[in-house]
N, CA, C and O atoms as a Maestro MAE file, in Angstrom:
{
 s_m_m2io_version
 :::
 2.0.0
}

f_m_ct {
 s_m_title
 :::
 protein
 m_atom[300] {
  # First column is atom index #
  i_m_mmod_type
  r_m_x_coord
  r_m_y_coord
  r_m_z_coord
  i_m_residue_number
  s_m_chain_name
  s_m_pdb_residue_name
  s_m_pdb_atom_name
  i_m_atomic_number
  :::
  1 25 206.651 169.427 38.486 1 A "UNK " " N  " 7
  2 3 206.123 168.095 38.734 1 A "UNK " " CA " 6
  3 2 206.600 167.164 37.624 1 A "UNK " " C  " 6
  4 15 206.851 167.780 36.588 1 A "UNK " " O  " 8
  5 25 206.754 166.109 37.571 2 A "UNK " " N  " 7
  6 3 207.530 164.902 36.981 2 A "UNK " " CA " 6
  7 2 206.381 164.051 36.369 2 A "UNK " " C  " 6
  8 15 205.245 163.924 36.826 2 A "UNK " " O  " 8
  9 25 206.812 163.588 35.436 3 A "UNK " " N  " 7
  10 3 205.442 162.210 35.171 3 A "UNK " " CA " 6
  11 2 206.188 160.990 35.056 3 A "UNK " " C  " 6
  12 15 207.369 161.039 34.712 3 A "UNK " " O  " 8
  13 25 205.640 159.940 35.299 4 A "UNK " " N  " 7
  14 3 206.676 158.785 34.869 4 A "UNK " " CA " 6
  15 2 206.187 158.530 33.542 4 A "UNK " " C  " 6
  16 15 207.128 157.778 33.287 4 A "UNK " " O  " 8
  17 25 205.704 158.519 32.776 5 A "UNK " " N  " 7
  18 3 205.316 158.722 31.116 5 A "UNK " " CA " 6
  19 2 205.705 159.525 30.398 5 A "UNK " " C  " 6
  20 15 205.114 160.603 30.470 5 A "UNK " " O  " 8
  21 25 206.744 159.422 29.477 6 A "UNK " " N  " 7
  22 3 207.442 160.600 28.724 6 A "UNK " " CA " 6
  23 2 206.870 160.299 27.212 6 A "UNK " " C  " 6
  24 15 206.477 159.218 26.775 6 A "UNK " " O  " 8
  25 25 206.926 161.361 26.650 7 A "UNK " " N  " 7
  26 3 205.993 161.489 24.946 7 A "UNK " " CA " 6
  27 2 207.063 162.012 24.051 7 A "UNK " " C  " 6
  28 15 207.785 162.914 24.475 7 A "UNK " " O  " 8
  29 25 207.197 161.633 23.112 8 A "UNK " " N  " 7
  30 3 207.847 162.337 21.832 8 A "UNK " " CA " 6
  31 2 207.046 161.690 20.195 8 A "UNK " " C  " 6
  32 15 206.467 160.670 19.820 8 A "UNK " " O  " 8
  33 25 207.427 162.887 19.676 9 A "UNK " " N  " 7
  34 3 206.796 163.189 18.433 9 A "UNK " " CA " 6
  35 2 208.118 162.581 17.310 9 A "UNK " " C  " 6
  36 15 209.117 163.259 17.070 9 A "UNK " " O  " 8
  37 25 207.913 161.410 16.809 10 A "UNK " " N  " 7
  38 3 208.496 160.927 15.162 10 A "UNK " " CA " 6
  39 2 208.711 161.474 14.515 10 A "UNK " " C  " 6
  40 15 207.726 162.211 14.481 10 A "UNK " " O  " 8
  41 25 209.569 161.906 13.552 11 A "UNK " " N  " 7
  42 3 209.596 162.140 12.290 11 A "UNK " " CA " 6
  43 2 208.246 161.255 11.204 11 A "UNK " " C  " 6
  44 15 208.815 160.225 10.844 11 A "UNK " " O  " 8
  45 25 207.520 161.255 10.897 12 A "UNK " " N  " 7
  46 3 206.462 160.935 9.975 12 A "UNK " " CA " 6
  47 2 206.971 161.210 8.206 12 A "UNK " " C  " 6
  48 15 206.646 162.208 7.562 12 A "UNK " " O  " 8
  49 25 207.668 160.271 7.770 13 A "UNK " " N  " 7
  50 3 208.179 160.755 5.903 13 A "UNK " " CA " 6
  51 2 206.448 160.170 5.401 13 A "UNK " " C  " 6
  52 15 205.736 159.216 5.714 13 A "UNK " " O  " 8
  53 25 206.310 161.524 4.342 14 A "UNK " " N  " 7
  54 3 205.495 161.279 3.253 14 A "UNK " " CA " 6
  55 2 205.760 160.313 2.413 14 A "UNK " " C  " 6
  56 15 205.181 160.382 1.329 14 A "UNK " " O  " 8
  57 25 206.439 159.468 2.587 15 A "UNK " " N  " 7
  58 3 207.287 158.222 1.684 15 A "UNK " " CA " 6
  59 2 206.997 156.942 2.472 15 A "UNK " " C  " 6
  60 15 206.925 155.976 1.712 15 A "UNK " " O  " 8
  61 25 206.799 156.619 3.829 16 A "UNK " " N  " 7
  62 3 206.699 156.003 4.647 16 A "UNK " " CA " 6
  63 2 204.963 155.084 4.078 16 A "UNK " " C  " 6
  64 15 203.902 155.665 3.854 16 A "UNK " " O  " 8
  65 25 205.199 153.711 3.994 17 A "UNK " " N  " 7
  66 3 204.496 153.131 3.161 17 A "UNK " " CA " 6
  67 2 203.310 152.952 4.514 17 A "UNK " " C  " 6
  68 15 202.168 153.394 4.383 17 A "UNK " " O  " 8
  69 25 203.714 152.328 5.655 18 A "UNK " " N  " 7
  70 3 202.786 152.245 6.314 18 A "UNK " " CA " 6
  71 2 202.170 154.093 7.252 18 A "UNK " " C  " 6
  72 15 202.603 155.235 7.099 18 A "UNK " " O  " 8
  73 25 201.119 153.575 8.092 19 A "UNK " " N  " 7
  74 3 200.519 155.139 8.457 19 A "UNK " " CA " 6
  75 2 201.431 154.914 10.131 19 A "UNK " " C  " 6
  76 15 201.473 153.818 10.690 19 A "UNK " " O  " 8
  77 25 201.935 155.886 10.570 20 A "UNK " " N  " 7
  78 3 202.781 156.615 11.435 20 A "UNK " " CA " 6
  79 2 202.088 156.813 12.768 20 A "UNK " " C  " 6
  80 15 201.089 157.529 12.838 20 A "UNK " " O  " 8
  81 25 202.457 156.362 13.541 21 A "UNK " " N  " 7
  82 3 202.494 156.469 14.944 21 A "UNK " " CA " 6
  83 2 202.292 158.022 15.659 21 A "UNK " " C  " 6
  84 15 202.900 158.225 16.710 21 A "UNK " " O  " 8
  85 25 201.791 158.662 15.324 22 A "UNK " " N  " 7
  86 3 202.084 160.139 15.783 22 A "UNK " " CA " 6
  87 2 203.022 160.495 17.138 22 A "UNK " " C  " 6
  88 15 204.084 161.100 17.287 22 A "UNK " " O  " 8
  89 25 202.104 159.823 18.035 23 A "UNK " " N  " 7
  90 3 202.951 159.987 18.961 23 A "UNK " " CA " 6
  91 2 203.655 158.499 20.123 23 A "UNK " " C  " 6
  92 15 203.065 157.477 20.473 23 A "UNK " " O  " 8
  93 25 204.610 158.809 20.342 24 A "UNK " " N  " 7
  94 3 205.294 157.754 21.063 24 A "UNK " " CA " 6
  95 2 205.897 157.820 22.776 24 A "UNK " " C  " 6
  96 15 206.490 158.800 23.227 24 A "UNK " " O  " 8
  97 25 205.546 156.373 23.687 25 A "UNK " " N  " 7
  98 3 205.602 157.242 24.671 25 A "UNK " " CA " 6
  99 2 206.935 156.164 25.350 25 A "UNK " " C  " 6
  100 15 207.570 155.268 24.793 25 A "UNK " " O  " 8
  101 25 207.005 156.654 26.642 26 A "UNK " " N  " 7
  102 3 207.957 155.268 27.257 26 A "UNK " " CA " 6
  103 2 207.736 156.175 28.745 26 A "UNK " " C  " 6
  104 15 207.421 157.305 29.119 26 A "UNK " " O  " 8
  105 25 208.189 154.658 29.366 27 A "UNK " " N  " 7
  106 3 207.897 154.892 30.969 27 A "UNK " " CA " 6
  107 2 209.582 155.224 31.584 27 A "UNK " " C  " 6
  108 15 210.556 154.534 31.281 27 A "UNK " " O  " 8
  109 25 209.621 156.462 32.516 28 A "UNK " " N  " 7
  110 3 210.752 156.625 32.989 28 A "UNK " " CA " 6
  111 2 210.644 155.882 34.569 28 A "UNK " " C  " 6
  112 15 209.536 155.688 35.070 28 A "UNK " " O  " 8
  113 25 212.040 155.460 35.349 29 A "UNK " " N  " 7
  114 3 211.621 154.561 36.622 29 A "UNK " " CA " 6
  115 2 211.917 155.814 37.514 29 A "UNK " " C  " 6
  116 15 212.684 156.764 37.355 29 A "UNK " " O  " 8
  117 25 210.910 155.434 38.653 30 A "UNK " " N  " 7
  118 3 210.653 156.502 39.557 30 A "UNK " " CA " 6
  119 2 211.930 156.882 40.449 30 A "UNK " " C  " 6
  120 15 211.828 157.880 41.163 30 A "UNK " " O  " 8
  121 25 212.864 156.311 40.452 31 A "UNK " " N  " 7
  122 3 214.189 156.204 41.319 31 A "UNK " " CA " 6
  123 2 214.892 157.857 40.482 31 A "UNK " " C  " 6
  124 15 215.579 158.763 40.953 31 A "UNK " " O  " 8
  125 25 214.657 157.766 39.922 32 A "UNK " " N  " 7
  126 3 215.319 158.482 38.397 32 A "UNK " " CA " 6
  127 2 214.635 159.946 39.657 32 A "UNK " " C  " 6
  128 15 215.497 160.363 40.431 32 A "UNK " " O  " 8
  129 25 213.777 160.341 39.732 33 A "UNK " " N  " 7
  130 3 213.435 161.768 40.451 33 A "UNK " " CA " 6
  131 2 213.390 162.144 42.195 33 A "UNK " " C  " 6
  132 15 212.881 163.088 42.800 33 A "UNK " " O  " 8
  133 25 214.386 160.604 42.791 34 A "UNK " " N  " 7
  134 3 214.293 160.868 44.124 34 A "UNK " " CA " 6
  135 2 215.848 160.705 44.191 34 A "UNK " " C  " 6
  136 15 216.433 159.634 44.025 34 A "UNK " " O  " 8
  137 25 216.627 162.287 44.539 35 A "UNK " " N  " 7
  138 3 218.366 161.985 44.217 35 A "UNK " " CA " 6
  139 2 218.555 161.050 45.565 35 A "UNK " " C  " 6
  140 15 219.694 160.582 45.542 35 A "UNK " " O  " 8
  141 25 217.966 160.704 46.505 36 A "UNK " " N  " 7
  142 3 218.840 159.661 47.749 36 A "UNK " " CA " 6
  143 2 217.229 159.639 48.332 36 A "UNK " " C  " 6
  144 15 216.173 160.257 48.193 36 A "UNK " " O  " 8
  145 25 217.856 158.375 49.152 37 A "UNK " " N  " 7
  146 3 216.253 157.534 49.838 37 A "UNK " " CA " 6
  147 2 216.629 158.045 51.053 37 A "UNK " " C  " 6
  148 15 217.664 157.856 51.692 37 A "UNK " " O  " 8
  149 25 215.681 158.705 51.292 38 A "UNK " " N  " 7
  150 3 215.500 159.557 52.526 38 A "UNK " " CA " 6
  151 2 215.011 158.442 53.735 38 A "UNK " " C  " 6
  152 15 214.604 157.297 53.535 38 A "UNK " " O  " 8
  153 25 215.218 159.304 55.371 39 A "UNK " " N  " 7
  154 3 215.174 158.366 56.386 39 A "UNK " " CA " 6
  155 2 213.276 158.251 56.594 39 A "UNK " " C  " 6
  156 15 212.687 159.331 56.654 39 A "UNK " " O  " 8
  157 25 212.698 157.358 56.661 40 A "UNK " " N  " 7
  158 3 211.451 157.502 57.367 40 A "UNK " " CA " 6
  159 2 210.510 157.002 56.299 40 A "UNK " " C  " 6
  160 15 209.319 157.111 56.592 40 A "UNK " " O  " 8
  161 25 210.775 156.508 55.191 41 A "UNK " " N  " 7
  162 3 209.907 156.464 53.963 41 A "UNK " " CA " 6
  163 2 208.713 155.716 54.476 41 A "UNK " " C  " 6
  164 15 208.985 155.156 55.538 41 A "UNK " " O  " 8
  165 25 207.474 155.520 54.073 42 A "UNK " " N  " 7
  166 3 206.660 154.629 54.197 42 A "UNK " " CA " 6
  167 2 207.042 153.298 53.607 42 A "UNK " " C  " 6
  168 15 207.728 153.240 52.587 42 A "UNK " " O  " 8
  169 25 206.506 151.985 54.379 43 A "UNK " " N  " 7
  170 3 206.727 150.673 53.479 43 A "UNK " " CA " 6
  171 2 205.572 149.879 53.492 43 A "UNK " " C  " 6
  172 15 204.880 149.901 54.510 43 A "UNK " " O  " 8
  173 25 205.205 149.105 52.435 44 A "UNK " " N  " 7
  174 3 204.307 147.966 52.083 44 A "UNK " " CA " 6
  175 2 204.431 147.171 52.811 44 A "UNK " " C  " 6
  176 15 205.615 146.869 52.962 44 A "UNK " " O  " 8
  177 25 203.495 146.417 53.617 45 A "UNK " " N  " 7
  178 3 203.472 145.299 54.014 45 A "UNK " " CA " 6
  179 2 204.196 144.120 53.321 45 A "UNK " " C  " 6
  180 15 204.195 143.989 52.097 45 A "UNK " " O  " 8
  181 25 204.780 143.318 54.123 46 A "UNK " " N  " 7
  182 3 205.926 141.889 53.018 46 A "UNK " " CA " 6
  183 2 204.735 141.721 52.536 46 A "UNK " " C  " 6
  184 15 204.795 142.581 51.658 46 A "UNK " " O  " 8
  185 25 203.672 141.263 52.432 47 A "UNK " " N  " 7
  186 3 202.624 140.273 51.347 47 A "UNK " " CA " 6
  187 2 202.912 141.468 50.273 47 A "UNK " " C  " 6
  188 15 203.588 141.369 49.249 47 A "UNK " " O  " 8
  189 25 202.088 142.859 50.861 48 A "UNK " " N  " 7
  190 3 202.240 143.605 49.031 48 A "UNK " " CA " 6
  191 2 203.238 143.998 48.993 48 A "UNK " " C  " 6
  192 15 203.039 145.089 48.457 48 A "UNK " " O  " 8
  193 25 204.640 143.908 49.239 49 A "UNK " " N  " 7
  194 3 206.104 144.259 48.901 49 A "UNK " " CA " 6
  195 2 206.450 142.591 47.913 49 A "UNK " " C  " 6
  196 15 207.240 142.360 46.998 49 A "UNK " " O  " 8
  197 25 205.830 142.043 48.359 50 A "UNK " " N  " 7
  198 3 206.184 140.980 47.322 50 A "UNK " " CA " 6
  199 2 205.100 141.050 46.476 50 A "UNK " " C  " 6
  200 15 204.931 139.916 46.027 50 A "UNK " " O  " 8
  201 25 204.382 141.720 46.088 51 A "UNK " " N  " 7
  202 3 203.674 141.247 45.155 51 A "UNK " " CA " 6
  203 2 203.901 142.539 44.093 51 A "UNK " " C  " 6
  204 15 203.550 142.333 42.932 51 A "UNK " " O  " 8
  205 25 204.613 144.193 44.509 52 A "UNK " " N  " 7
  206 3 204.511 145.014 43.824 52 A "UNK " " CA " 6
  207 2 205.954 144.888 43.470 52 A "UNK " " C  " 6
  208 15 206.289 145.444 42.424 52 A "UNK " " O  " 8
  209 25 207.240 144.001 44.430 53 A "UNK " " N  " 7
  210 3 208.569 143.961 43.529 53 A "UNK " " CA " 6
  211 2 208.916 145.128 44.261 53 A "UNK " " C  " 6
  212 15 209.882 145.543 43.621 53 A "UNK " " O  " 8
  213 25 208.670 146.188 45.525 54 A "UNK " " N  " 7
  214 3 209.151 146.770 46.080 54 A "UNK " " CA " 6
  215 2 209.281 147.053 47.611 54 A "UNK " " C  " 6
  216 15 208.696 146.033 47.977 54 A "UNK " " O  " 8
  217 25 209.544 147.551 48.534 55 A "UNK " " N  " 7
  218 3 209.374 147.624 49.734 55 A "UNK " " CA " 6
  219 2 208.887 148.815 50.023 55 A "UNK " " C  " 6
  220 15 208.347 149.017 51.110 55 A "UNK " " O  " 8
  221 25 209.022 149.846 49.014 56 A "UNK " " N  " 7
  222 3 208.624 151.736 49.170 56 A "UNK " " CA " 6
  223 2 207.579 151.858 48.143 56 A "UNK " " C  " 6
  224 15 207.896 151.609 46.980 56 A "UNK " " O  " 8
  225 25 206.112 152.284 48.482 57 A "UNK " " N  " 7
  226 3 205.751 152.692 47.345 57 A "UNK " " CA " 6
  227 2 205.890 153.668 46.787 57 A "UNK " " C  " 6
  228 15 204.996 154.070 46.042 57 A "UNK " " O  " 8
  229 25 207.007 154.342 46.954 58 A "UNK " " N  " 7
  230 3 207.921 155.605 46.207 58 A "UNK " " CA " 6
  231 2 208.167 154.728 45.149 58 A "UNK " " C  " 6
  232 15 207.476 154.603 44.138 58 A "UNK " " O  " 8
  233 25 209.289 154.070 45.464 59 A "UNK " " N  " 7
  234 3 209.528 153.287 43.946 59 A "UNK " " CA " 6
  235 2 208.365 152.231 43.304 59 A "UNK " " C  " 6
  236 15 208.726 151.277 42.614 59 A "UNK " " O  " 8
  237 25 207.516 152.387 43.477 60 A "UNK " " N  " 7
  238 3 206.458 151.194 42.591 60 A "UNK " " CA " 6
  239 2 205.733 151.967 41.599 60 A "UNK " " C  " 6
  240 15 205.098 153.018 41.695 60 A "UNK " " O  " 8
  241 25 206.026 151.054 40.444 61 A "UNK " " N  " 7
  242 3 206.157 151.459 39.232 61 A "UNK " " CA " 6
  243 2 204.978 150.604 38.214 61 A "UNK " " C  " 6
  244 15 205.473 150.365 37.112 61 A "UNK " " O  " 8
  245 25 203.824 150.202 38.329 62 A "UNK " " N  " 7
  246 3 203.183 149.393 37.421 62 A "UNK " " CA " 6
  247 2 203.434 150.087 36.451 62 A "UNK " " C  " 6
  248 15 203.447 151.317 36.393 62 A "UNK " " O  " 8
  249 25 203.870 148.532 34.785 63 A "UNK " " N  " 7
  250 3 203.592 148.683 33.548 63 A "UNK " " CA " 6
  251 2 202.001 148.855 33.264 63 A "UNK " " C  " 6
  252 15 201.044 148.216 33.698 63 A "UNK " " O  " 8
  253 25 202.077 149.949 32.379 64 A "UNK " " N  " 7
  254 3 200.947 150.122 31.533 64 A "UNK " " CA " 6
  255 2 200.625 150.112 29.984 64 A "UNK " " C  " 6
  256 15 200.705 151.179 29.376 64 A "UNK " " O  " 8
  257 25 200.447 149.539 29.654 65 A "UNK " " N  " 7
  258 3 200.590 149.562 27.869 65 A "UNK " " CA " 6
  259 2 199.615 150.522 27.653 65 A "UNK " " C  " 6
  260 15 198.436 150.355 27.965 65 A "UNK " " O  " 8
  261 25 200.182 151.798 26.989 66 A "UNK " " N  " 7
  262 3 199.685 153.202 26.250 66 A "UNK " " CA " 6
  263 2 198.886 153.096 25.118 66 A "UNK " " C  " 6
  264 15 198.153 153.999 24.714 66 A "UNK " " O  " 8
  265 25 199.059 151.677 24.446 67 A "UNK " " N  " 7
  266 3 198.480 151.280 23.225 67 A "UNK " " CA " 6
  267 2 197.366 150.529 23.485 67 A "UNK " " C  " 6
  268 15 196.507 150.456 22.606 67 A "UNK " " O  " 8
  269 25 197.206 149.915 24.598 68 A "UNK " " N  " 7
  270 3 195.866 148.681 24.604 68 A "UNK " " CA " 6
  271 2 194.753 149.846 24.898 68 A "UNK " " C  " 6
  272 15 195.255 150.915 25.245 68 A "UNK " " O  " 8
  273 25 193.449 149.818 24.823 69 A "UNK " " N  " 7
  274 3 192.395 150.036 25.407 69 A "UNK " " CA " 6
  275 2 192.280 149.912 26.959 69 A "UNK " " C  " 6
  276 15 192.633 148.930 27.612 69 A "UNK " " O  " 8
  277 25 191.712 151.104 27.464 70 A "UNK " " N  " 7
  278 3 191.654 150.826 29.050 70 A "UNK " " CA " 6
  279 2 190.174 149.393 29.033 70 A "UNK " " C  " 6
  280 15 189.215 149.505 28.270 70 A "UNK " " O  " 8
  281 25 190.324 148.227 29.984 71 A "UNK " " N  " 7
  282 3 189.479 147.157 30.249 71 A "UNK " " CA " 6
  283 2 187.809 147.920 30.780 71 A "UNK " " C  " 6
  284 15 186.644 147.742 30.424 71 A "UNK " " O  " 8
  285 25 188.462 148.768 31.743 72 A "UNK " " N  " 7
  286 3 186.964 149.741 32.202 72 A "UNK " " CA " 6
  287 2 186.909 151.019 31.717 72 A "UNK " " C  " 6
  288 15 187.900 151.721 31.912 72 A "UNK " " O  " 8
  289 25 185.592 151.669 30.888 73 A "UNK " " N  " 7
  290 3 185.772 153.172 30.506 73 A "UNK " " CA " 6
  291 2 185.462 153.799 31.713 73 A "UNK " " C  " 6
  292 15 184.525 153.425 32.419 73 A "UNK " " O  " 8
  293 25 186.543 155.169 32.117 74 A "UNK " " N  " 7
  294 3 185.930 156.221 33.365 74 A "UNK " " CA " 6
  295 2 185.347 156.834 32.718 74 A "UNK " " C  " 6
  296 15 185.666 157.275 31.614 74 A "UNK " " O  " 8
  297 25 183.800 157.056 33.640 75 A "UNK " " N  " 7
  298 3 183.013 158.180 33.380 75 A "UNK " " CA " 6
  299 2 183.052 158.956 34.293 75 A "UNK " " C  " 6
  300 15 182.415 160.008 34.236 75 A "UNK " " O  " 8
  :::
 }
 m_bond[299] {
  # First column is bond index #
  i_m_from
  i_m_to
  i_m_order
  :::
  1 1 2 1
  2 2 3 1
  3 3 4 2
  4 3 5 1
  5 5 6 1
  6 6 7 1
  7 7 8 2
  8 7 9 1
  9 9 10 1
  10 10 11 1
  11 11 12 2
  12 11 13 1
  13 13 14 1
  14 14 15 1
  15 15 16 2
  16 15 17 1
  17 17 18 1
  18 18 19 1
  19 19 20 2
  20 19 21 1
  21 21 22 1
  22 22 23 1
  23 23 24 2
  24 23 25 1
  25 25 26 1
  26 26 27 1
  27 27 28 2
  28 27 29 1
  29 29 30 1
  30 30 31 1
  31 31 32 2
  32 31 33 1
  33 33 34 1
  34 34 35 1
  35 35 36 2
  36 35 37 1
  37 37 38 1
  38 38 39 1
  39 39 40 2
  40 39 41 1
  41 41 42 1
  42 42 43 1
  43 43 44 2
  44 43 45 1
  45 45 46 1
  46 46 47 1
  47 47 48 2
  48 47 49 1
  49 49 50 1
  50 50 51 1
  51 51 52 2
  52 51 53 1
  53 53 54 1
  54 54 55 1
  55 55 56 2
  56 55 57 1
  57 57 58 1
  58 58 59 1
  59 59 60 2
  60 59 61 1
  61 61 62 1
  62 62 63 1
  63 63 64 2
  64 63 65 1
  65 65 66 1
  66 66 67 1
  67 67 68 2
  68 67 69 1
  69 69 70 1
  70 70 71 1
  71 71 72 2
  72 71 73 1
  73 73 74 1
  74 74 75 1
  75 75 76 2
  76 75 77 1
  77 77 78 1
  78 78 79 1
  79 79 80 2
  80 79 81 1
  81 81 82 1
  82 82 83 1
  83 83 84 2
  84 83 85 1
  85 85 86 1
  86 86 87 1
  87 87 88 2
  88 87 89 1
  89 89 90 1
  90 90 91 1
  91 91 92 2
  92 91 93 1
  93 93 94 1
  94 94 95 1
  95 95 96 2
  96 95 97 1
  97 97 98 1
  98 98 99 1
  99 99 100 2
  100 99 101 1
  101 101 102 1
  102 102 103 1
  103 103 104 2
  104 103 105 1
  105 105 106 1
  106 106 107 1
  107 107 108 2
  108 107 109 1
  109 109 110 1
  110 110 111 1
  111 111 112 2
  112 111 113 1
  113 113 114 1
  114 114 115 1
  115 115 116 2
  116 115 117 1
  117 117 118 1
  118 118 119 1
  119 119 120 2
  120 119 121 1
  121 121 122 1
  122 122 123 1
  123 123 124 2
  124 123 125 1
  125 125 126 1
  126 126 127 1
  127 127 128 2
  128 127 129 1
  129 129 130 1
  130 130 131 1
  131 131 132 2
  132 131 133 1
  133 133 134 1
  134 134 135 1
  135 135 136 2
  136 135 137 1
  137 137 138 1
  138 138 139 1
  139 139 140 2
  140 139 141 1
  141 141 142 1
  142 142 143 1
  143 143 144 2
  144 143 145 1
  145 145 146 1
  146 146 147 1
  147 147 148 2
  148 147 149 1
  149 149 150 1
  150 150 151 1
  151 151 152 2
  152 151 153 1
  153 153 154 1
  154 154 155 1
  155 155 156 2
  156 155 157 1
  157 157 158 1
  158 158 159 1
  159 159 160 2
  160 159 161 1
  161 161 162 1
  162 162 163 1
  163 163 164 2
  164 163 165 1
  165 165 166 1
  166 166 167 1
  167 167 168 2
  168 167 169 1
  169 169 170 1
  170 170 171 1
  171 171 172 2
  172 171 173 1
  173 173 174 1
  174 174 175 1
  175 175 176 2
  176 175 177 1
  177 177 178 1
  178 178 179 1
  179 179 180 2
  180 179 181 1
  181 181 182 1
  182 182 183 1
  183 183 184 2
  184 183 185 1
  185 185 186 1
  186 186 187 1
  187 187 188 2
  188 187 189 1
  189 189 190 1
  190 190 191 1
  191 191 192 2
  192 191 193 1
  193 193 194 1
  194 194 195 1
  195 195 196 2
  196 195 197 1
  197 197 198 1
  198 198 199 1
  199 199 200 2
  200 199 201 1
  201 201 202 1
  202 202 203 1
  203 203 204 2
  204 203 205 1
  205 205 206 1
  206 206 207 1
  207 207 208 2
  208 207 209 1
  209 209 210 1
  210 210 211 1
  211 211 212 2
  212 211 213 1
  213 213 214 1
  214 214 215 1
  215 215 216 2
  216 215 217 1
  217 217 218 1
  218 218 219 1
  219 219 220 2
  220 219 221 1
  221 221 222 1
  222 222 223 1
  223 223 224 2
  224 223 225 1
  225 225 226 1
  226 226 227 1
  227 227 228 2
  228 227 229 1
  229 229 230 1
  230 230 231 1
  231 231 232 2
  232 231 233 1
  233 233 234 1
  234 234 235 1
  235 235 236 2
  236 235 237 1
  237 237 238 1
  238 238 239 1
  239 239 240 2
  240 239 241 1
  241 241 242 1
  242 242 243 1
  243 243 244 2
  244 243 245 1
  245 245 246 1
  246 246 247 1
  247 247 248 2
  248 247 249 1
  249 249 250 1
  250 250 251 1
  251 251 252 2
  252 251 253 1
  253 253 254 1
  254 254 255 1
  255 255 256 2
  256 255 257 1
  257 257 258 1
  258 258 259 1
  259 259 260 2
  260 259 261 1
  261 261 262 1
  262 262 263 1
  263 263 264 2
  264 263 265 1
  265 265 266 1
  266 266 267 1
  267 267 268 2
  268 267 269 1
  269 269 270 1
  270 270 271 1
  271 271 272 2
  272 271 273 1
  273 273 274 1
  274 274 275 1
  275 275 276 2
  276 275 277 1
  277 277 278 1
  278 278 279 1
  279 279 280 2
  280 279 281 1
  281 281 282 1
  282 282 283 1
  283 283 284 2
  284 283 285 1
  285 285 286 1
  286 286 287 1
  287 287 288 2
  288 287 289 1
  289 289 290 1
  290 290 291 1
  291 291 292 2
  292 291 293 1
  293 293 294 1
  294 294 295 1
  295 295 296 2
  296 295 297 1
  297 297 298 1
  298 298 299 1
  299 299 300 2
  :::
 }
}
């Protein structure tokens, strides 16, 4: 299974004046794990194909910033 969120670990120097990021992430695009667009895909309606920037929600990709606080806590 694939994630679109990939993680890697810094080098951290004991010399390094400010405190270190432990871990670091970045978003990979979903096109990247489907080798060819197959016949039959599902599609978004034009209103939410224009509003997600795609026509497949195979490829829809919302940014998420890894660093902000989620707005709602899940319980």
């Amino acid at each position: 299974m694939y994630t679109l969120r990939k993680n890697y670990y810094p080098y951290a120097s004991p010399f390094d004046p400010c405190p270190p990021i432990p871990v670091k992430s970045y978003p990979t695009p979903p096109n990247l794990y489907l080798g060819f667009q197959p016949y039959g895909l599902p599609q978004f309606s034009p209103k939410e194909a224009l509003c997600s920037g795609t026509l497949w929600p195979v490829f829809y990709d919302p940014y998420y910033n890894p660093y902000e606080k989620p707005l709602r806590e899940e319980r």
